[in-house]
Each structure stands twice: as structure tokens, then as C-alpha cells.
DOLUM-902096 format. One line per 8 residues: for each residue x, y, z of C-alpha. Coordinates in nm, 3 decimals. Layout:
N
X/Y/Z  ...
This chain:
474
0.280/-0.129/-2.853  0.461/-0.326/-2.549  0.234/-0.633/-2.388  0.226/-0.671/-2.070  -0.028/-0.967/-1.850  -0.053/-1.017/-1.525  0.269/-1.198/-1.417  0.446/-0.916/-1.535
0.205/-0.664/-1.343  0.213/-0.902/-1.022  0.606/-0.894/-1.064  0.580/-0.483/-1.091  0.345/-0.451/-0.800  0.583/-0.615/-0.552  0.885/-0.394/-0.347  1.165/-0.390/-0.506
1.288/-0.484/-0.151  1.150/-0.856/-0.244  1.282/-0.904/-0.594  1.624/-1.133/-0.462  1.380/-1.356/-0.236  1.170/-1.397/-0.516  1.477/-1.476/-0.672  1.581/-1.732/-0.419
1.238/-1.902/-0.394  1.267/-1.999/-0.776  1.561/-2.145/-0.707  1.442/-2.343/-0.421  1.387/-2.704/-0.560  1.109/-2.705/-0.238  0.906/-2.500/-0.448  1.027/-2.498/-0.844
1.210/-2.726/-1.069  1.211/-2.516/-1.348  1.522/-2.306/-1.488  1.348/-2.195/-1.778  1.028/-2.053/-1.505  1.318/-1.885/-1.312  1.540/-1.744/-1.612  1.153/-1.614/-1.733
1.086/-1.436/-1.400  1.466/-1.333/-1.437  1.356/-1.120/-1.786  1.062/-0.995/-1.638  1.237/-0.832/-1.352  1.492/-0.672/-1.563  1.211/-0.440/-1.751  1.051/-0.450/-1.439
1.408/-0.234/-1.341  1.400/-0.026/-1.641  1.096/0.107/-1.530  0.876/-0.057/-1.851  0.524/-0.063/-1.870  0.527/-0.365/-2.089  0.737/-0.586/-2.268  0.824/-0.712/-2.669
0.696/-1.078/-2.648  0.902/-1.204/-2.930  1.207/-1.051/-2.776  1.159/-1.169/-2.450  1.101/-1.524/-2.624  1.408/-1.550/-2.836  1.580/-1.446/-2.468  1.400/-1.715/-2.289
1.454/-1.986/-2.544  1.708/-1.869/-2.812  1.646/-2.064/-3.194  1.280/-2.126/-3.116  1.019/-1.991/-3.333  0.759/-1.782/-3.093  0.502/-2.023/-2.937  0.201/-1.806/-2.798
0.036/-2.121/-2.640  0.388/-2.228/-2.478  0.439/-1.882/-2.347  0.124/-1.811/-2.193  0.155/-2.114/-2.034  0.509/-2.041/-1.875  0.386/-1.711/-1.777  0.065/-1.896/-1.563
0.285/-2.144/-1.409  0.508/-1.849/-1.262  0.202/-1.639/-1.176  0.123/-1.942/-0.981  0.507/-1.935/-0.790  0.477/-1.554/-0.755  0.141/-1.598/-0.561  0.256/-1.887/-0.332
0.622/-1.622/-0.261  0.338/-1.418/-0.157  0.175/-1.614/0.052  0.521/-1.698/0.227  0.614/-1.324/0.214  0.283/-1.262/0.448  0.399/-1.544/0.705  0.720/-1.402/0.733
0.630/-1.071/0.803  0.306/-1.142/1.052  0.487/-1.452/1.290  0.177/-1.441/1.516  0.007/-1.564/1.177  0.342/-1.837/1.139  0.293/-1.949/1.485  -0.037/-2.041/1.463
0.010/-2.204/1.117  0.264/-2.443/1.292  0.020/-2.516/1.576  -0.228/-2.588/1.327  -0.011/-2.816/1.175  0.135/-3.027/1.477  -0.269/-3.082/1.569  -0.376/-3.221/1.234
-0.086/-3.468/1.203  -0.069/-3.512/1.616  0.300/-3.406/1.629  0.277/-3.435/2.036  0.624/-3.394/2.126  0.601/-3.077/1.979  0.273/-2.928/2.141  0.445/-2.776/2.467
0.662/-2.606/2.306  0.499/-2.451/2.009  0.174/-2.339/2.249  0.448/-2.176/2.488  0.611/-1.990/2.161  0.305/-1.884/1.990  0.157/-1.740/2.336  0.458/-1.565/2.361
0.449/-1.405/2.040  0.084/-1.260/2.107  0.200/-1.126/2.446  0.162/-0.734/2.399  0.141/-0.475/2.614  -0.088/-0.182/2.538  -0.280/-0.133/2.248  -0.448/-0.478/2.101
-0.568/-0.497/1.737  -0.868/-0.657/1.638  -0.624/-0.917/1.449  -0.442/-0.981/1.825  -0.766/-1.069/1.934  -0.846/-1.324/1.617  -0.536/-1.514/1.631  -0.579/-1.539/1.995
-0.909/-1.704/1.913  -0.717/-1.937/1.681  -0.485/-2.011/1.928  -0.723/-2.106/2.191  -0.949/-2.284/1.961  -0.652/-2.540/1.848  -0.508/-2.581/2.249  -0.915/-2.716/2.284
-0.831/-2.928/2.002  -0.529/-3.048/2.132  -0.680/-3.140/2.486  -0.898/-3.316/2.326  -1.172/-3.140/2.542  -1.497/-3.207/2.345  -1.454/-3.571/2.426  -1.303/-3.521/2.796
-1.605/-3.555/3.098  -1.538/-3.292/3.424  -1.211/-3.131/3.325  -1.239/-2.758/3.292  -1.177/-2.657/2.918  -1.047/-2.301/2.793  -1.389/-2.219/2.695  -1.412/-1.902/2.789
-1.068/-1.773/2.665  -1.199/-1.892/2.323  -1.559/-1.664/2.377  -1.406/-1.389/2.518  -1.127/-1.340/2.229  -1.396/-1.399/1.966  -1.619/-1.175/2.120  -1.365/-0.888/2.099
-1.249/-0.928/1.760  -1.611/-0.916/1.610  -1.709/-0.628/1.821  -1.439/-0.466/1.720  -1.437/-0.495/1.353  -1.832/-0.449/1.340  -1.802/-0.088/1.521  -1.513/-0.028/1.264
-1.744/-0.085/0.957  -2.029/0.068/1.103  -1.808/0.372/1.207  -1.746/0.373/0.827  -2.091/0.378/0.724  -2.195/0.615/0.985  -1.899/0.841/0.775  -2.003/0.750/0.494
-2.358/0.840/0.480  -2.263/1.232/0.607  -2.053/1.248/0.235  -2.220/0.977/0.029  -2.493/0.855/-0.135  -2.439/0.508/-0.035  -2.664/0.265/0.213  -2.550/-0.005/0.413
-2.743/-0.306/0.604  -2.560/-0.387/0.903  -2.698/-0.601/1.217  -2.673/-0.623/1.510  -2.492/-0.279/1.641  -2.806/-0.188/1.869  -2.758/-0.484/2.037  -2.379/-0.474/2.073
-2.403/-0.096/2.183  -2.667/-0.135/2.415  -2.450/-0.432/2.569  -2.131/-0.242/2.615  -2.265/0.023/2.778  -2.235/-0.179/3.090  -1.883/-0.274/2.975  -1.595/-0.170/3.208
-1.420/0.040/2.864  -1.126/0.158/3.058  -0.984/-0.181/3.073  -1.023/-0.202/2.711  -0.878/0.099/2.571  -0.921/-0.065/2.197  -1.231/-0.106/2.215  -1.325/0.215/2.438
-1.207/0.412/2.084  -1.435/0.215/1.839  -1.710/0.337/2.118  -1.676/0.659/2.154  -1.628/0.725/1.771  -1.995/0.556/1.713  -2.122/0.792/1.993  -1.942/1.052/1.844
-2.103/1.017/1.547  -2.406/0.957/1.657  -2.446/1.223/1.881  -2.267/1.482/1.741  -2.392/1.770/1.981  -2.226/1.624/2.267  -1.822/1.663/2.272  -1.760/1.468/2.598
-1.782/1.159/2.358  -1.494/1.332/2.140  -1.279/1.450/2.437  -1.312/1.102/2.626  -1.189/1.011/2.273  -0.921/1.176/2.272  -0.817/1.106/2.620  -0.800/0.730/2.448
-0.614/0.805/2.161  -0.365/1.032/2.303  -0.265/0.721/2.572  -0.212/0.449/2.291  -0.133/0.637/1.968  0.239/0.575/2.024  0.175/0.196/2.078  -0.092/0.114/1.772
-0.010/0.024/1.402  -0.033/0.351/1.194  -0.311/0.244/0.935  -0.455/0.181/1.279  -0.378/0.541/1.414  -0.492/0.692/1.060  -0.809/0.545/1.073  -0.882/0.700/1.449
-0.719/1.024/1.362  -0.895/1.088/1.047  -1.216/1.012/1.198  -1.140/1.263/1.479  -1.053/1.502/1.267  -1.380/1.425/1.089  -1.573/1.513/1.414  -1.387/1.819/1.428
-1.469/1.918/1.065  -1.829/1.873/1.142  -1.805/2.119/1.434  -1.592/2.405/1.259  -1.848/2.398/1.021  -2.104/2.505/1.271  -1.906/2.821/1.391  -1.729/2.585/1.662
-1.412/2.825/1.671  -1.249/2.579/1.917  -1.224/2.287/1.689  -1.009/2.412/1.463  -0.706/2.401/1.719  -0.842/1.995/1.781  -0.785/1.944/1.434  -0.516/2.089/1.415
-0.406/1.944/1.710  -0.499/1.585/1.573  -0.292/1.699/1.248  0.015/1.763/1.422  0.012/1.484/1.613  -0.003/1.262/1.303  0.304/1.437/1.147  0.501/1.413/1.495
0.408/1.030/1.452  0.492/1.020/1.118  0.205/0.789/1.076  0.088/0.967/0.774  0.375/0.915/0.561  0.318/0.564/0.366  0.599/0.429/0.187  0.776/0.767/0.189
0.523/0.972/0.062  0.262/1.228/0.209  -0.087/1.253/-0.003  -0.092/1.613/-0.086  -0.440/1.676/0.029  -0.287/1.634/0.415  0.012/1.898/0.308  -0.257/2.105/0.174
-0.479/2.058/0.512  -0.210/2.121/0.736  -0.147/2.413/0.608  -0.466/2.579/0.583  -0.536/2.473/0.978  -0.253/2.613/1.074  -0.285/2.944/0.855  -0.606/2.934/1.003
-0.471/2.953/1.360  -0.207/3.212/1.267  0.054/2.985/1.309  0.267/3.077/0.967  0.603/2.976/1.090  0.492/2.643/1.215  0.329/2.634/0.825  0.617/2.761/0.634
0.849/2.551/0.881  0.607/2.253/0.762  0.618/2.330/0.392  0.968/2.306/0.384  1.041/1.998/0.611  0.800/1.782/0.390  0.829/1.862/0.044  1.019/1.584/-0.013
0.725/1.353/0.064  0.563/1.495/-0.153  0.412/1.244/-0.482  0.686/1.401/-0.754  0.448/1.402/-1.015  0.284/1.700/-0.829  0.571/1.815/-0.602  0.670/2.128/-0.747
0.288/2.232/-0.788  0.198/2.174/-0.489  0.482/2.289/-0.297  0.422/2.652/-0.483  0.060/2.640/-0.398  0.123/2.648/-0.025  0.450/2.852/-0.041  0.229/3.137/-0.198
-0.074/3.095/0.090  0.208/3.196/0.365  0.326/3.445/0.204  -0.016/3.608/0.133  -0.027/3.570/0.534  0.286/3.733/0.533  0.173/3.993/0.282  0.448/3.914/0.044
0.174/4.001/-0.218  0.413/4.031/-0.522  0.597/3.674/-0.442  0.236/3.570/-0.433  0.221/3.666/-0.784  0.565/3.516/-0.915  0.450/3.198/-0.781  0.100/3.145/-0.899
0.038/3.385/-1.221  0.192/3.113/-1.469  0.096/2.831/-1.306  -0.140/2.542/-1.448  -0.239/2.234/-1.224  -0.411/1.944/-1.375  -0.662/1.918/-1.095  -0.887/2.169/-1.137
-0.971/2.218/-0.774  -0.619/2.323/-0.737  -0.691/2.562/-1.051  -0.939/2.705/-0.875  -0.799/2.780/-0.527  -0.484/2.897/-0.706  -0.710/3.145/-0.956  -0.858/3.250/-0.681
-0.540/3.322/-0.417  -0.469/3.538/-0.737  -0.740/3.733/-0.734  -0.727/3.829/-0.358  -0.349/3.906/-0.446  -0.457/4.183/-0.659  -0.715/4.338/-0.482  -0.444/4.372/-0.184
-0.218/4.560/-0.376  -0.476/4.746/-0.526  -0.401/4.660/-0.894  -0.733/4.698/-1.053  -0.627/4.719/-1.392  -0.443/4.354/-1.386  -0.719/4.260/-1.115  -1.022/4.320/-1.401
-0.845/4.171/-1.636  -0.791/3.838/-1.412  -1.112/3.818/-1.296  -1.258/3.807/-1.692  -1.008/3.559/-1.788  -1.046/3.328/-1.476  -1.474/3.411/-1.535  -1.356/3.238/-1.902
-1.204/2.945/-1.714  -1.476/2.876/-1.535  -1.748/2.905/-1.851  -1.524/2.704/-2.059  -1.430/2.416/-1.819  -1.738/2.187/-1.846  -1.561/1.945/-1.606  -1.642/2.172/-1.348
-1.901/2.087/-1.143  -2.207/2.350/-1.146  -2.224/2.424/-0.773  -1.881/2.474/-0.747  -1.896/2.750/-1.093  -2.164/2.896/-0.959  -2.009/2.929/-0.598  -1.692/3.103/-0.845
-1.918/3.314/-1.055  -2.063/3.471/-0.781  -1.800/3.523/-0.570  -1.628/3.722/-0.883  -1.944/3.936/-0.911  -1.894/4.044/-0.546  -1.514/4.101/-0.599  -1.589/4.323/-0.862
-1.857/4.481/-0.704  -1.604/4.556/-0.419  -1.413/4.764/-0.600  -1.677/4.961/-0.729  -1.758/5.128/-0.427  -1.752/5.443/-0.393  -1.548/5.485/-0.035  -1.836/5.678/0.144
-2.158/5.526/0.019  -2.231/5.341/0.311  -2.557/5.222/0.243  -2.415/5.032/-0.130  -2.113/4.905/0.144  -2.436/4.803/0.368  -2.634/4.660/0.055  -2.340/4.493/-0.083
-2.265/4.318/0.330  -2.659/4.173/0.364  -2.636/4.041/0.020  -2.303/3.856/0.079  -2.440/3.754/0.403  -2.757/3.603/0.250  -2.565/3.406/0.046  -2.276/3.268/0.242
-2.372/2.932/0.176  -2.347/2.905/-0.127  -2.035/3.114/-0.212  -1.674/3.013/-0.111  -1.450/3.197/0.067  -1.755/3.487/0.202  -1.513/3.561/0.525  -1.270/3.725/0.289
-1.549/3.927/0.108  -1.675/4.070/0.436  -1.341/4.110/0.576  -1.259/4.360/0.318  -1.640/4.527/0.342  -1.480/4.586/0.661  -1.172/4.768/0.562  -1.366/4.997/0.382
-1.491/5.177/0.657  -1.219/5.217/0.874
């Protein structure tokens, strides 16, 4: 069995973009003077490379120092010491890529050890590097704060009588960055109580609420989204909150960090949810609007991939909006963001709901029949899509037969939640009650609707039951 610790996992967890500046730091004398700490890291990256999930200690060892009998004490202690380098490259790594965060590091610097000839022109650089236009983060606003908090230290103005100080500028950026990260974790909580079990104590909202309510929020488009998502949760009845939302978004998506624009579109599309739910027809084409503007964006591809429940929901909304070249179009374009480990799955999935749209029944088939997913929700749509699949081509034979063996899944499966085999059961007992009928006993057809109808709630997919109670009497 390979060892591994957590240098090596550290090492693992980093880019592979960074491995040759980790490289170079170790060989900074700055910040290590050890060869043997460097050639160590050196070995660690190379299994890192091979894609190992662990390492032979006494091989690595005789690598690292060659004629030396194995010293466990010796080596853990090497492998602490880097762990210790790896976590200071990191800390560089972050000021390199965030030189608002640099900037103000410097400043800090030049105050503490009252490196005046310097002040001038590191104020005038690090204001320039938080000069943005558009969309301001909540972390704009704290490092403003920092900023203006050290230029009062530098002036000296706690200890300077009738000379106006940049009070306000410090107040006024603080101010924004804590109302703006307290509506973001209330926001969350607010979500989180609609799908969880979870409670959270947070102060102070009421107050902040009740005192921006009287704040000009078109001068603040930041902070005017953070708003209107707490009143849109909070009042869900009333849409103006969502569309003056959206009005927001729509003006700064194209200027905001994408976590940023992920958070606000998936809490849109939230709302939305929330709304189809109740029979809103309309929101469907928001979400899917929301949706699409994400994928234009791109902003829901992370390091290359796309998380297959958003391939999955795409497609459904648009399905659901008859839009089944934009969906096949989709399908295709983005498969290759797809996680590989369920890429191929997945990919089929989808491919066989447009063609069920299309009523390519038999590709349906070819796609699905032999196909096993090791998430069992996908198991279940897919069983499912299968059924429907024979119905519409009016193979009852195979169709029986499916619907036992898929009733078998369901029984046997104790992973399953309950709800969600009972939803299954009982929608199986109404597929096979469909094709029972006899074509003109009406009142069974009219039995068979009020029944389905009384229990819509509790059984998945009920639209597609009644839809075919439908057919039956044309």
C-alpha cells in the first residue's frame, strides 16, 4: 500500500501551472537553504506527474539520500520543513495573483518601518490599482478600507488638532463591505432554510434593511443586487423585486468575477424555480433565460469543466420550452466539459431526451436499454425515459417486462430514498394501468385522470401520465 501525508497531498492539490515556481522558490536562498528540501519536493512532484496517489517511502528515501538506512524520524521531519516552504509559495502565489492585496501589503510595510520617501508614491500606485469602473466586489471595498485606514496612519491624524482627516472614506468603505457580505450570508441562509434543515443566528439584517431602504441603490449597483435578492426571497409573491433584479444583473454581469456572477445567477434561477413550481408558466423562459446567459458568459465552466447537473438543467429547460435544436446544439458544443469520469453517461442521457422530443423512439432505446449509471438518480430518470419509450411505440410486451424489472430495481435498491420509491412505484402502477384501458371506457379513463390528479404531488412526472389519458380520447 503507497503512503502518502500531507506535503505530498499539498504538492498534488496545487496547478500543475505552479509546479516550476515552486521549483524556483526552493531554489531561492531568500527563502530555502536546503538542496536536500528541494531535491525532496523534486521526488514528490515526479509521482505527483505520474498521476500517484501515494508514494514507496523507502524508495523515495534511498532517492533522497542514497546509502542511508531509512530514518522515519529524519523523514517526517524533512517532509514538515517543506510543508512549511510549500505554504509560505502559497502565500506568495496569492500576492501575486490579487496586486490590490500586494499593494496594500507594501503600504503596510513603508508605515510600520516609516519608509517616507516612499509614501507618495506607493499611496498613488495602490489607489490606482483599486480604480475600477463598474461592478465593485465586497473585497474592492475591504482593501479600500485598508488603504484608507493606513493613509490615516501615515498622516499621523489621531495626533493632528483641526486638519480634516479621511474619516469618512474609511466609514463609508467599511460600511459597504460589511453590508455587503452580511446580505450575502443571510441570502444564503434565507436559501438555505427553503432546502435544509439547518438554522442560523444572524444580527443585525433588520436594521441594515430597514436602513437601506432610504439608500439611493442605483448608484450602487453591487449592493442594489444583494437587496433585491433578500427581498426576493423574502417576499416571494412579488416579482418586481426579481425583475428590478434582473435589470441589475443584466447591466454588470459582463463586468463581475464569475464565482461572483454564479452566486447571483444561481440564486435567480432559484427564485425562478420557486415560481415554476407554483404553475408560473412564465418563469421557465427566466430560467432559462438566466441559464443561457451563464453559458454565453462561460462563467459556469470552472477550470474547464461543466458540473453535469447544469448540462442536465439546461437541457431539460430548454426541452421544456421546445427549443430542441438549441438543446441538441448544446449537448454537442459542451460535452467536452463534461467531468470524464461521467462524460459518456451523461452525454447519452441527454442525447436520448432530444430525441424522445424528436420521436426518435428506437435511438431512444439503443442509447439507454444497456446503460448503468452509478448515481442512482440518473438510474432512475434513465429507467424511466425507458419506460415512456415503450409505451410510445406501443411495445407492451417489452414495456411489461421493463416495468417488472425496473419495479425490482426499485425494491431491491435500499439506497433509495422511500419518497422517491414510492413516487416510482406508483407512477408504474398508473403506467400499467394505462395500458389496460379499454379504448372506450370513458368513465375507467375518467377514474384513472381524478386519481392521478389527486395524487400529483406525490408522483413524478404526472404531466406525462395525463398527457397520454389525453390521447386516449382523441
Amino acid at each position: 500500500m503507497k503512503f502518502t501525508n500531507k506535503i505530498f497531498q499539498a504538492i498534488c492539490a496545487l496547478p500543475a501551472s505552479s509546479n516550476r515556481r515552486l521549483i524556483r522558490f526552493l531554489e531561492s536562498p531568500y527563502f530555502n537553504q536546503s538542496k536536500l528540501l528541494l531535491d525532496l519536493c523534486k521526488l514528490l512532484l515526479e509521482y505527483k506527474n505520474q498521476d500517484e496517489e501515494g508514494f514507496d517511502r523507502a524508495a523515495l528515501w534511498d532517492q533522497l539520500q542514497p546509502g542511508v538506512a531509512y530514518d522515519d524520524v529524519n523523514f517526517r521531519k524533512y517532509c514538515s520543513e517543506l510543508l512549511k516552504l510549500v505554504e509560505e509559495f502559497m502565500a506568495v502565489e496569492n500576492l501575486q495573483e490579487h496586486p490590490e492585496k500586494k499593494a496594500n501589503h507594501l503600504l503596510e510595510y513603508l508605515v510600520d518601518h516609516k519608509v517616507s520617501p516612499l509614501y507618495k508614491s506607493a499611496i498613488r500606485k495602490t489607489r490606482q490599482r483599486l480604480q475600477v469602473k463598474g461592478y465593485r466586489t465586497a473585497d474592492y471595498f475591504y482593501q479600500s478600507y485598508l488603504l484608507e485606514r493606513l493613509y490615516y496612519k501615515m498622516k499621523d491624524f489621531d495626533v493632528k488638532l483641526n486638519v480634516r482627516a479621511n474619516l469618512e472614506e474609511i466609514s463609508g468603505n467599511l460600511d459597504f463591505f460589511y453590508w455587503l457580505e452580511k446580505l450575502k450570508f443571510y441570502n444564503a441562509v434565507l436559501s438555505q432554510r427553503k432546502t435544509g434543515t439547518q438554522e442560523y443566528e444572524l444580527h443585525f439584517i433588520d436594521e441594515i434593511i430597514g436602513f437601506l431602504k432610504g439608500f439611493p441603490l442605483e448608484e450602487s449597483p453591487e449592493l442594489a443586487l444583494h437587496v433585491y435578492t433578500f427581498l426576493s426571497l423574502t417576499d416571494e409573491e412579488n416579482p418586481e423585486h426579481y425583475y428590478a433584479f434582473r435589470e441589475v444583473l443584466a447591466s454588470q454581469l459582463d463586468q463581475m468575477p464569475p464565482e461572483e456572477a454564479v452566486e447571483f445567477i444561481d440564486s435567480a434561477m432559484h427564485y425562478c424555480v420557486g415560481r415554476i413550481n407554483k404553475g408560473d408558466r412564465e418563469f421557465l423562459t427566466e430560467y432559462f433565460g438566466l441559464l443561457d446567459d451563464g453559458i454565453e458568459k462561460g462563467v459556469f465552466i470552472s477550470n474547464g469543466e461543466l458540473a453535469p447537473w447544469r448540462y442536465n438543467n439546461a437541457v431539460a429547460a430548454a426541452l421544456g420550452l421546445g427549443k430542441i435544436d438549441w438543446a441538441e446544439q448544446f449537448i454537442q458544443q459542451n460535452k467536452v466539459h463534461l467531468p470524464p469520469a461521467t462524460r459518456e453517461n451523461t452525454y447519452a442521457f441527454n442525447l436520448a431526451r432530444v430525441y424522445r422530443f424528436q420521436g426518435r423512439f428506437k435511438d431512444v432505446l439503443e442509447l439507454l436499454r444497456d446503460l448503468e449509471y452509478e448515481d442512482i438518480g440518473y438510474s432512475l430518470l434513465s429507467k424511466r425515459m425507458v419506460v415512456m419509450t415503450y409505451y410510445d411505440l406501443d411495445e407492451l410486451d417489452a414495456l411489461e417486462s421493463f416495468i417488472e424489472s425496473f419495479r425490482v430495481f426499485l425494491n431491491r435498491h435500499k439506497d433509495i430514498p422511500s419518497q422517491r420509491r414510492k413516487s416510482y412505484l406508483k407512477w408504474l402502477k398508473y403506467v400499467r394501468q394505462l395500458t389496460r384501458l379499454v379504448p372506450n371506457d370513458r368513465e375507467k379513463r375518467n377514474q384513472l385522470r381524478q386519481e392521478i390528479l389527486d395524487k400529483k404531488a406525490v408522483i413524478g412526472n404526472a404531466e406525462w401520465l395525463l398527457e397520454k389519458l389525453d390521447e386516449l380520447e382523441r
